[in-house]
Each structure stands twice: as structure tokens, then as C-alpha cells.
N, C-alpha and C positions, 0 to 999 in steps of 0.2 A: 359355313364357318361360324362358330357362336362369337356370343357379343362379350366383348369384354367388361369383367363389374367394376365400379369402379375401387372394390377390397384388391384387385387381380394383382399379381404378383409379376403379371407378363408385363418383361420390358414392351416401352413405346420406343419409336424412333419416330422422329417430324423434323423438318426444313429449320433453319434460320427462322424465330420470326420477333416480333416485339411486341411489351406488353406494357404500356405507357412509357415506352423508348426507353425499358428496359431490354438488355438481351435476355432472351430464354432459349437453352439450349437442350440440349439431352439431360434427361432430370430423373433416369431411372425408370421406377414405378409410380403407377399412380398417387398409391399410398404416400409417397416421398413427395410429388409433384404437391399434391396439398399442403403438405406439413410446410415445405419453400413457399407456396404464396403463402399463407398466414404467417410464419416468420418472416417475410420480405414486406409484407405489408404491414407489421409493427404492431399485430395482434399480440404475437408471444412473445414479445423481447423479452427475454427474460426477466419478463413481468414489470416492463418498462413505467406501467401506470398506474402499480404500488407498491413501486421502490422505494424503501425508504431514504434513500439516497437523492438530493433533489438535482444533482448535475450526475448525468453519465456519459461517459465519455469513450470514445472508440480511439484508444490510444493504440493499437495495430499488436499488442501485447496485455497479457492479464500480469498486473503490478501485484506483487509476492506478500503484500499485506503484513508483511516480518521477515525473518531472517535477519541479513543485512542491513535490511533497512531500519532494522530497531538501533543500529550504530551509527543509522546517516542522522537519524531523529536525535542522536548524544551530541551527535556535531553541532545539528541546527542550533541545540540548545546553547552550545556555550556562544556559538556567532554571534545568532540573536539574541542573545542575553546580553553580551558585549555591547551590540548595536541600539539597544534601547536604553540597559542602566547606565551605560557609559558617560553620556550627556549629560545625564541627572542625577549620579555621584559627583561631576567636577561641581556641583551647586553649595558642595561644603567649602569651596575655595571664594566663591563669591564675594563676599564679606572684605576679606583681605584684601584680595586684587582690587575692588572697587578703593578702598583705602589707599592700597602703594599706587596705582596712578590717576587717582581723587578722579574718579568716573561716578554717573549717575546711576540710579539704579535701572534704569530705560539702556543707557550705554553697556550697563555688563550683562542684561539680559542676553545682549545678540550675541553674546559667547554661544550659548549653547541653541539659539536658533539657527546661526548663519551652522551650526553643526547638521541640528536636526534638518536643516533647508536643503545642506547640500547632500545629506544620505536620501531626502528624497529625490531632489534633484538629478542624482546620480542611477537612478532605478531604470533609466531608457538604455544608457549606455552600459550597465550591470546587463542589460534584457539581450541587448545583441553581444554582450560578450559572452554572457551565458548560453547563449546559442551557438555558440561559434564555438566557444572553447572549453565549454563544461563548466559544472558549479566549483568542483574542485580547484582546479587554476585561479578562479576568480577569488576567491574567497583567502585562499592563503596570498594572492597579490593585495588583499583590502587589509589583513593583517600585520602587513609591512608596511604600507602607507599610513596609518593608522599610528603606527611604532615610532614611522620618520614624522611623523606631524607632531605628536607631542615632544617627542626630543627635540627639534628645532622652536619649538614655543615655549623649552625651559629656558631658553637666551633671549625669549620677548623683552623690547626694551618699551614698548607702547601697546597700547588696549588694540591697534591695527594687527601689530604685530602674530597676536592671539587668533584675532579675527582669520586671518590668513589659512595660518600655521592650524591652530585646532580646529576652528570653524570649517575651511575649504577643503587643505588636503586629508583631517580625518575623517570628516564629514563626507565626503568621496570613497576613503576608505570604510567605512562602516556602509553604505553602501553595495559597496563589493562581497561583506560579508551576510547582508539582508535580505537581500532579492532571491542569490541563487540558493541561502540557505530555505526559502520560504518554496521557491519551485522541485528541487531535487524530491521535497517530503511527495507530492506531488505526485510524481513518476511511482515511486515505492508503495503507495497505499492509495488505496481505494476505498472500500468496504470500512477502513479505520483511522481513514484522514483525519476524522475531527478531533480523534484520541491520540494523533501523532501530532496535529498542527498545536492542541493543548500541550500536551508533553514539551514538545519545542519552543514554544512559547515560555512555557516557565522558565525556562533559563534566565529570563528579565529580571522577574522579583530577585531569583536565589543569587545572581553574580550582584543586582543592587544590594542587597543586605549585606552582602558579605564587604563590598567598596567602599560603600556607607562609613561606618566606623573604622573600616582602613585608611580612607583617604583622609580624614582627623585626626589617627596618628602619623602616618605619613607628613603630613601638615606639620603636628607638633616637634618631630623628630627632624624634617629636615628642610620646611620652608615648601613655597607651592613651588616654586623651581626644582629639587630636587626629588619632589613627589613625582611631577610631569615625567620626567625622565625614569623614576620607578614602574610609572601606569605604562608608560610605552613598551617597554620589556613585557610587562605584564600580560599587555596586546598581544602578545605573539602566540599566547596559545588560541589563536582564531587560527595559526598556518597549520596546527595538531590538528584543529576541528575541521578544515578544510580537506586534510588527508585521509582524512573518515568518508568521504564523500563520492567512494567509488559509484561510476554510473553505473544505473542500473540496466541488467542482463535483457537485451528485447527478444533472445531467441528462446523465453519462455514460450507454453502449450499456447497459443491463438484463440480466440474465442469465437469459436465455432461451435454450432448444436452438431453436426454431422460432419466431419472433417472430408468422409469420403466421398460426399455427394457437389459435384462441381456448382452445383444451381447455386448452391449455400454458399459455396466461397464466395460465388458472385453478387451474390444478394448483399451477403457481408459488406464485399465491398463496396458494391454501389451506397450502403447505408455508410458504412465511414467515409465517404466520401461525403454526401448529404449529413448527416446529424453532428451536432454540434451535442447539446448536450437537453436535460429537460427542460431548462430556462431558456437556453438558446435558439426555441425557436420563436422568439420574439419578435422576430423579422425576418422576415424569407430572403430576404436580399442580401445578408450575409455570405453565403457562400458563393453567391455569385460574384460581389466584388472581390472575392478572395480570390477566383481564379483567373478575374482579367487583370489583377493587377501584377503588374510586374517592374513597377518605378522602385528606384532604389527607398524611397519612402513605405511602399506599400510592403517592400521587402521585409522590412525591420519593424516595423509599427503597422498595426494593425486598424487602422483609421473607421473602416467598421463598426468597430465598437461603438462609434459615436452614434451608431444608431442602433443600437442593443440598448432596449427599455430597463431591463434589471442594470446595466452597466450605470446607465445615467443617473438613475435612482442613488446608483451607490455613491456617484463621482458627486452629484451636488449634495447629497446628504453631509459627504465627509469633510467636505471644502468649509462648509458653515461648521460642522461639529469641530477641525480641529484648530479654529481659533480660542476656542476654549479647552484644549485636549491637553497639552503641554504645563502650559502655565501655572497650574495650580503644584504639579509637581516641583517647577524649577524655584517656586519660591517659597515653597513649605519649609526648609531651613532658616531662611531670611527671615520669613516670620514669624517663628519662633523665638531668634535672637531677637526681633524688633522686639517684641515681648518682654525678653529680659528674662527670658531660660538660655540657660547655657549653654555652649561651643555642642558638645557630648550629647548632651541632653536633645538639642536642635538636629543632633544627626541620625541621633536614635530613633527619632520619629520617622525618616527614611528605612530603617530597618524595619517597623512596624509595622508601614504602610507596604513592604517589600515583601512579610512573613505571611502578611492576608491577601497581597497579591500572587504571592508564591501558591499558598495552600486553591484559590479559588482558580487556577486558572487550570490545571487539570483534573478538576471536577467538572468544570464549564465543559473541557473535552468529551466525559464520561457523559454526561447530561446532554448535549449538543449531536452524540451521537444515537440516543435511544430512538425507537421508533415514533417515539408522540412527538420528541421535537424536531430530529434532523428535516420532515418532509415542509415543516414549517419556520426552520431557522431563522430567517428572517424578523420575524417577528421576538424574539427571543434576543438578534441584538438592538434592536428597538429597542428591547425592554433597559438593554444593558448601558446605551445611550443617554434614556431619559435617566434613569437612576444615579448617574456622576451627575447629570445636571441639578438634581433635588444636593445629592449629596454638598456639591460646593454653594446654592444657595443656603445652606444649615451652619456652613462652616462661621460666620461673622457669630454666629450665636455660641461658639465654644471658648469658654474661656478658661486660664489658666492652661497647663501643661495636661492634666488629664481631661481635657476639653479636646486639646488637639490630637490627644494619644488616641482617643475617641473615635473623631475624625478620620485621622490615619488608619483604621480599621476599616472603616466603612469604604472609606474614599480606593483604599487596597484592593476591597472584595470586588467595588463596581468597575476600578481600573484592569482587574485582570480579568472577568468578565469580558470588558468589552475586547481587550488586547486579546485574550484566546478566541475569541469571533471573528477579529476583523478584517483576517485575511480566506478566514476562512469560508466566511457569505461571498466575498467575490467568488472564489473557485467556485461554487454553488451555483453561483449567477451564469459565469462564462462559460466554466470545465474545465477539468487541467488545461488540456493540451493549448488554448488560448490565455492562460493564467500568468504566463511569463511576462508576454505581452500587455497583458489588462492589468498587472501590477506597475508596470515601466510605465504607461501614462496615467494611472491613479498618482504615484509619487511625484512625478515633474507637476502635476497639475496640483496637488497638495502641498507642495515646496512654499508656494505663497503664503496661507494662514500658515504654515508650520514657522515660515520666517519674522511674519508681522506679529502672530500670537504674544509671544512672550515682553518683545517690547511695546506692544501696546497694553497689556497688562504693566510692567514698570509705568509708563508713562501715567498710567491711572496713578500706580502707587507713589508717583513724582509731583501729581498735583493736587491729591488730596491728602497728603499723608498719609495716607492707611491702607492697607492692602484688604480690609474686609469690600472696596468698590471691585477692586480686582477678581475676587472670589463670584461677589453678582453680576460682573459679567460673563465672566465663564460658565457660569451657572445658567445664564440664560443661552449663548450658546449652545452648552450640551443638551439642554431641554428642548430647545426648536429643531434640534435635528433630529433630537429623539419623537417629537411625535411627526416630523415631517417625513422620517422612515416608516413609522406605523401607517402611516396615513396612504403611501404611497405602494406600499409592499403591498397591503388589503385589494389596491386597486391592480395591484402587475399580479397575484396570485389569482385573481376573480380572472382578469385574460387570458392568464395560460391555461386556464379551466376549459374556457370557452374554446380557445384553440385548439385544445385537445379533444372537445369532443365531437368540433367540427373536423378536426382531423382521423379522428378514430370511424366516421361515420364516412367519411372519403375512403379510409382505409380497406372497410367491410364493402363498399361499392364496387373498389377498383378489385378486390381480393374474387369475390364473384364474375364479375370481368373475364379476369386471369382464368379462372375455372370452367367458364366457361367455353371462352378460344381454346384452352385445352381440346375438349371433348370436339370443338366442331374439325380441330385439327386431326383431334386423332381417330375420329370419323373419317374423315377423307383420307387420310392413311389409311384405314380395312378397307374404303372402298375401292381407291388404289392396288392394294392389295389383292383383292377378288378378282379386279379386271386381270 
């Protein structure tokens, strides 16, 4: 009986056996038996280790990269759009309200912090609702709360009153529109996340520009009580953008090299089961704790992460960056009027700042996704970080109105920069399928500077007069976050180097291994045989 080559085309047949507690079972032909280990050992992934994508992710389905989902990306837009400008158009009302119930300017700050605190606040319980009950539901339920918040804070009789009403339950509501608009993008794209997460992003600048100068005539026309109650209506087309948000189909083709060959399902899955994503294997202890956990905590939150290197990188970078994140926005109105430019003039400069925010942040997408930057993103929003920080140290030296018009360009370019990035380096870091999750305690854990930011910024500007201290602080915030990212991403990219090529070098041992229990197996089957 001849030998068989290993080109041969003759099925084998061999027992149960395991190959680093793997199963291996009936795997065809030789020819195919090879192609399974080197695919199973993470030689060929689909060219896993110069992808220019830096998170890949074994979502159990291949995301459609368009179709549909170019209309869940129209939704994101106006959600997010709502959920960011929103805050930072009510800052043309500021002025007044601190006037009708003689508040400081540290007191009317926490208008639009206790906002911003509670939409991050709200990111844990957005994460298990969006788990449970779709992006869709959630979002057109943030749109009505949102609605009811500001119309019960047109009948504010006190500065608490506000705090409640817009600050809690909109703040809650915008929320609901944030989270799931930011995961659903997620699901739909893969290959052109960073061109859809830009897309969706821009929604911020273009609904701020447009609020901007609405909310000053609104103002002039029927008082900031009767405005409130116009914005809230206005909210509602977040329940349109939500209705856009059909879930995406997962009985798309599966991503499989060989559909027909069972070894590859299996490989497959044992790999989705194991890999998290390229950044994710930070720590091998991840998916261990994911599968003994089963407390109602571990259910919902993903408590692992806390030991995910890129995660942490991201969580204390953003903790220090957005105490200076917020505030340069919510008082760029105020300090213009301080100034002694006028009502129009002062709002205008939000449109400005809204028009170079709008144009740079789907560029940053275009840009964010080529092959020279996306494999090193990270570094890119470093860059985007320190540059707000230079930006608002410059700010004290502009003076008059085209000083600040100035400003407002620059400060636009680097604010929508870093906003088209910075949901999108987490996904990077974690992968989708963990991004729900890694957004819901990024937010509750950023609730804090997002709350203290702005009033301690006022409090500057309550003790020295002037809001140019206000500016160098923020300034120095965004600066030390930005090279404490640079500093620290140099250091997790040099690891995952190393990792990889200590793993890749495992990979080719164990892969030979495998080839070789092949052959002694299927030796003792012809000898078998013969007898």
C-alpha cells in the first residue's frame, strides 16, 4: 500500500484527539488539515498583523459597512448632535438667568454641568438598557425625557429648580440618546467605522451652529421661559433619529475562510470565543474572568476592563483632560459679552467655533481611517488633545472680537478633532463587541471632572475677575493629558509589539505541533489499516 504525500487528496479518518485542548476532528484532506492549523493558529487571519484596522473583532456576523447603516449614521447624527450642542447652545441664556435670580457665575455654570454630569452619569444605565432593549427604544425614550425636562424648567421659580429639571432629567435624557447612538454605529461598520463614527459626530458642530443664533432669537422674541419650551419640542426629533435605528441583520454570510470544512467552524469558534480584539490582548486574564463571572454585577459591567492596559490609559487620560474639556466652550459667550461685544455678536462666535468644528470632524474621519494613521490612532489623538491645550493657553492673548473670531476657528478645528477621535480610540482599544460596556464606565467615571469642570472654572472667574485664568487652566489640563497619552500609548504600542511577537512565535511552535500529531496519527491509521 503506497504512502500517502502530504499534496494527497485521499480523505484521512483518525479518532477523537486534542491539540493544545483543542478539538480536532475529521478535517478532510491534508491539504485542508494544513490550511486549519495555520488559520487556527493566527498565521492567516485574515492578515491579522497588518491590518490596518487596530481593534478586530469576532462579532459572530460580517457588519454591512453601508446600506442601512448609512441611515443609522443620519440618526447618530442628529442624537449626537443634540447630546453635545445642546448644553452648549443653552450658554446664550446664561447672562439673563444669572441676572433674574442674581446667581454667581460659578452658580450658573452647574446649569450645564449637572447636564453634562448626568448624560455621563447616565452611560451605565443607557449600557444595560441598550442591551436589553435596543439603541432604538432607548433613544426615542432620551428624546421625550429631554422634551419633559425642559418644559417643566420653563416654570423654574429658582436656580435649583433648573438644576433638577434641565440639569438631571435632560441630562439623563441626552444620555439615552448618546451611548446607544455611539454603539449601534458599531454593529453596522467595521472596515469604515472611523468614517461613520466622524460622520456621526458632526452632527455637534452643524445642530450647535444652527441653535446658536436660534436660541438669541428665541430669547429675544419670547424670553428664556418661552424658548425652553420651544427647545423641548424641538428635542423630539431625537424620537425620528431613534426610528432610524433599526438593529442590525446578524443572519448576514459568517466569516469563515471555508464554510464547508468543519475543523474551520471550529477553529472559528474556539477563536471567537478567545480573541477580544488587536489591543485586547493586553491581558490574558480577560476572558477568563468573563466566563466565571456570573453576579449580577459582572452581568452588566464589565469589571475586567479595569485591567485592560489600553482601557486604563484611556480612563486616566480623559479624567484629567476633561476638566478642562467643557469650559472653555460654556463660557466663550460670557466672555465676549464680558468684553463688551454684543448679545449676536457673542453667539456668533459659537457658530464659528461650530462651522470649523463641523468642516474638521469628517475630515478627522477620512484621515483617522487611512492606512498610515488608523494602525496608529492613538497617537493622532494625543496629538488632538495637546493641541486644544496650546489652543486655550493662546486664548488670553486675543483681543477684541476678531481676536476671539480667531480663536473660535482654531479652538473648532482642535475641538472636533479631538470629539471625531474619542469615542472612537476606545472602540480601538477594547473592540466593538466590549465598547457598550467600556463607554458605560468611561462616562459614570468622567461624570466627575465633567461636573466640577465648569464650576471651577466660574470660581476662577469669581475670584480674579477675568476669565483669561480660566482659559490657563484648562489649557494646562488639556496639555498634560495630551502628552500623558503620547507618553503612555508609545509605551502600550512597544507591548503589544512585543506580545505579538512572542505570540506569533508560540503560534508557529504550536502550528508545527499540530502537523506533526497529524502525520504520527495518520500513520498509525495505515498502520492500522495494513494489519
Amino acid at each position: 500500500m503506497s504512502s500517502k504525500g502530504l499534496g494527497s487528496k485521499t480523505e484521512y479518518q483518525r479518532p477523537y484527539s486534542r491539540v493544545n485542548s483543542v478539538p480536532v476532528q475529521d478535517c478532510g484532506t491534508w491539504t485542508e488539515f494544513i490550511g486549519w492549523a495555520i488559520q487556527f493558529q493566527g498565521l492567516g487571519r485574515a492578515g491579522e498583523l497588518n491590518m490596518p484596522p487596530a481593534a478586530v473583532t469576532n462579532l459572530g456576523y460580517t457588519p454591512p459597512d453601508g446600506g442601512w447603516g448609512w441611515a443609522v449614521v443620519f440618526g447618530a447624527f442628529i442624537s449626537i448632535g443634540f447630546s453635545y450642542a445642546f448644553p452648549k447652545s443653552l450658554t446664550i441664556y446664561f447672562k439673563e438667568i444669572q441676572e433674574y435670580f442674581s446667581v454667581s457665575y460659578s452658580e450658573i455654570a452647574w446649569v450645564s454641568s449637572v447636564m453634562l454630569a448626568s448624560m455621563y452619569a447616565g452611560g451605565p444605565v443607557s449600557s444595560v438598557l441598550v442591551n436589553r432593549y435596543g439603541s432604538r427604544r432607548v433613544v426615542i425614550v432620551g428624546g421625550v425625557m429631554v422634551c419633559i425636562g425642559m418644559a417643566l424648567a420653563s416654570f423654574g421659580t429658582n436656580i435649583i429648580h433648573l438644576y433638577l429639571c434641565v440639569g438631571v432629567i435632560g441630562g439623563f435624557g441626552l444620555a439615552f440618546n448618546l451611548q446607544p447612538s455611539l454603539t449601534i454605529i458599531g454593529t453596522y461598520f467595521q472596515v469604515k467605522r472611523p468614517l461613520a463614527n466622524g460622520l456621526a459626530m458632526t452632527g455637534s458642530p452643524v445642530i450647535l451652529s444652527t441653535l446658536a443664533p436660534l436660541n438669541q432669537f428665541l430669547f429675544d422674541s419670547f424670553g428664556w421661559r418661552g424658548s425652553f419650551l420651544i427647545l423641548g419640542s424641538i428635542v423630539l426629533n431625537c424620537c425620528v433619529a431613534g426610528a432610524l435605528m433599526r438593529p442590525v441583520n446578524k443572519s448576514i454570510q459568517r466569516k469563515t475562510i471555508d464554510e464547508s470544512s468543519k475543523c474551520e467552524s471550529e477553529a472559528e469558534e474556539h477563536a471567537a470565543a478567545e480573541d477580544t480584539s488587536t489591543h485586547s490582548d493586553n491581558l490574558q486574564t480577560d476572558d477568563q474572568s468573563e466566563s466565571k463571572g456570573h453576579s449580577f454585577v459582572q452581568k452588566f459591567i464589565d469589571v475586567s476592563l479595569f485591567r485592560h492596559r489600553g482601557f486604563l490609559i484611556y480612563l486616566i487620560g480623559n479624567v484629567v483632560m476633561f476638566f478642562g474639556f467643557f469650559a472653555p466652550v460654556v463660557f466663550m459667550a460670557p466672555y465676549a459679552k464680558h468684553q463688551g461685544i454684543d448679545e449676536y455678536s457673542a453667539a456668533f462666535l459659537l457658530s464659528i467655533f461650530a462651522l470649523a468644528d463641523m468642516f474638521v470632524r469628517p475630515t478627522t474621519g477620512f484621515v483617522g481611517n487611512t492606512k498610515w494613521i488608523r494602525p496608529r490612532i492613538q497617537y493622532f489623538f494625543s496629538f488632538a488633545v495637546s493641541y486644544n491645550g496650546i489652543c486655550h493657553l493662546m486664548c488670553p492673548l486675543a483681543s477684541g472680537y476678531t481676536g476671539l473670531a480667531v480663536y473660535a476657528v482654531f479652538f473648532g478645528l482642535a475641538f472636533g478633532m479631538l470629539s471625531a477621535l474619542l469615542f472612537e480610540v476606545l472602540m480601538d482599544l477594547v473592540g466593538a463587541h466590549r465598547f457598550s460596556t467600556a463607554v458605560g464606565l468611561v462616562t459614570i467615571i468622567e461624570c466627575g471632572p465633567v461636573l466640577l469642570g465648569p464650576p471651577m472654572s466660574g470660581a476662577l472667574v469669581d475670584y480674579f475677575g477675568d476669565y483669561k485664568y480660566m482659559y490657563y487652566a484648562c489649557g494646562v489640563f488639556m496639555l498634560v493629558s495630551g502628552i500623558f497619552f503620547f507618553i503612555m500609548h508609545y509605551y502600550n504600542y512597544k507591548k503589544l509589539d512585543e506580545e505579538r511577537r512572542k505570540s506569533k512565535a508560540t503560534e508557529t511552535r504550536n502550528s508545527d505541533e499540530a502537523v506533526e500529531l497529524k502525520m504520527i496519527q495518520d500513520d498509525r491509521t495505515m498502520n492500522e489499516t495494513d494489519e
